[in-house]
C-alpha positions as CSV (number, residue, x, y, z in Angstrom):
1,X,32.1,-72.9,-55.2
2,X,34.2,-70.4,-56.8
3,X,34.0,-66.5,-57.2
4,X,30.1,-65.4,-56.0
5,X,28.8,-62.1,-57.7
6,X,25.4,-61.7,-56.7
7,X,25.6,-58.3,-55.2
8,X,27.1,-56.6,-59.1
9,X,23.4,-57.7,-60.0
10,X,21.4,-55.4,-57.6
11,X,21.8,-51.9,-59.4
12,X,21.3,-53.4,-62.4
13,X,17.5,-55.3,-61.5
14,X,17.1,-51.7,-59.2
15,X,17.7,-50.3,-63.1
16,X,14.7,-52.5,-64.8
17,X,12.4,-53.1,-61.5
18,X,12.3,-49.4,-59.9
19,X,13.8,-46.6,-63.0
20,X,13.6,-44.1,-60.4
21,X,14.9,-45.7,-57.1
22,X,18.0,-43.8,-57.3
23,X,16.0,-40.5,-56.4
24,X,13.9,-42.1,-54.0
25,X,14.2,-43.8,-50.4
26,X,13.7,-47.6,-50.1
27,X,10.4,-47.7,-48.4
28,X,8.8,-45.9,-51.6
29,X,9.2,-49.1,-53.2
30,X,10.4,-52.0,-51.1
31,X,8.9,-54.1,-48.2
32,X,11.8,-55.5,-47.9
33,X,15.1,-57.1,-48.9
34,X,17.3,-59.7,-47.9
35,X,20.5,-61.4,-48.4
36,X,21.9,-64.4,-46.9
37,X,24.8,-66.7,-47.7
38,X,26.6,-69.9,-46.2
39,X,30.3,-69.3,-45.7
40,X,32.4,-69.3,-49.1
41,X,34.0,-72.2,-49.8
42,X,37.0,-70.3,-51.6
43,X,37.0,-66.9,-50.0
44,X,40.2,-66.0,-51.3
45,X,38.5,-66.7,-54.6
46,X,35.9,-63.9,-54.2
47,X,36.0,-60.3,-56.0
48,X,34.6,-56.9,-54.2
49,X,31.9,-56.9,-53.0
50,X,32.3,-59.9,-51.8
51,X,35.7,-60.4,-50.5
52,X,34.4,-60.0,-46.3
53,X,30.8,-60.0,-44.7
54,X,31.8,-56.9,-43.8
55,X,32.3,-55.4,-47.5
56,X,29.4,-57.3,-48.7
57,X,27.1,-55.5,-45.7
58,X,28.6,-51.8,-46.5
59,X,27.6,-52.8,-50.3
60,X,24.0,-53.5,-48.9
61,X,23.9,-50.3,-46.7
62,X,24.5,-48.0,-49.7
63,X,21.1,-49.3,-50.7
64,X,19.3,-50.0,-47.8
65,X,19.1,-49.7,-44.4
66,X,19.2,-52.8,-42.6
67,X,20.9,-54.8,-40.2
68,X,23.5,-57.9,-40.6
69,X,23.9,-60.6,-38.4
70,X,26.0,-63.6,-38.7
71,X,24.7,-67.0,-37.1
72,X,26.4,-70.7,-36.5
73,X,29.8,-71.1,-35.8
74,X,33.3,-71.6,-38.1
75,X,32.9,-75.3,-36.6
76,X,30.2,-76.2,-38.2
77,X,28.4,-73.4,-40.6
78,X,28.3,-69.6,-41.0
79,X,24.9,-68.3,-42.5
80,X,25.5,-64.7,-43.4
81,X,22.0,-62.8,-42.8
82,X,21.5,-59.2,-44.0
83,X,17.6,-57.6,-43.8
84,X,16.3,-54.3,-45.1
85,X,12.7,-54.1,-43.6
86,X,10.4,-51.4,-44.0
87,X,7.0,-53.3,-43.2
88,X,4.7,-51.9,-40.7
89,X,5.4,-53.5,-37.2
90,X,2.2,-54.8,-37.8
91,X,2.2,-56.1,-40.9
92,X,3.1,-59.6,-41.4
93,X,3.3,-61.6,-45.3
């Protein structure tokens, strides 16, 4: 409910999962990656990366390459969708 900070985690598990991805492109060691969210609660609570969608997809796309989509409505509820996928077309898990 208050400030969210998930995103300050991903360098540092990149950091202990991958030692080398920062010399390497993403689909040398990821099928894929994801990040979704509900609409903040408090989003004048929330510290960069997080303060917009739109920061917290920039913050993705120094990573990744992916695409970002948001889906619902600000009547009802937002989910924030972000997906990195470098699977085969044909490969499904």
């Amino acid at each position: 409910c208050g400030r969210t900070t998930p995103l300050m985690a991903l360098e540092p598990i990149l950091d202990l999962a991958v030692p080398s991805w920062r010399n390497q492109h993403p689909d040398h060691y990821l099928k894929y990656a994801t990040f979704m969210r509900l609409g903040y609660m408090r989003p004048d609570e929330q510290v960069p990366p997080h303060m917009s969608w739109m920061q917290e997809v920039q913050h993705m796309g120094k990573h990744f390459k992916g695409e970002a989509v948001v889906l619902g409505s600000e009547a009802t509820s937002m989910q924030h969708v972000y997906v990195a996928n470098y699977l085969p077309k044909d490969e499904i898990i």
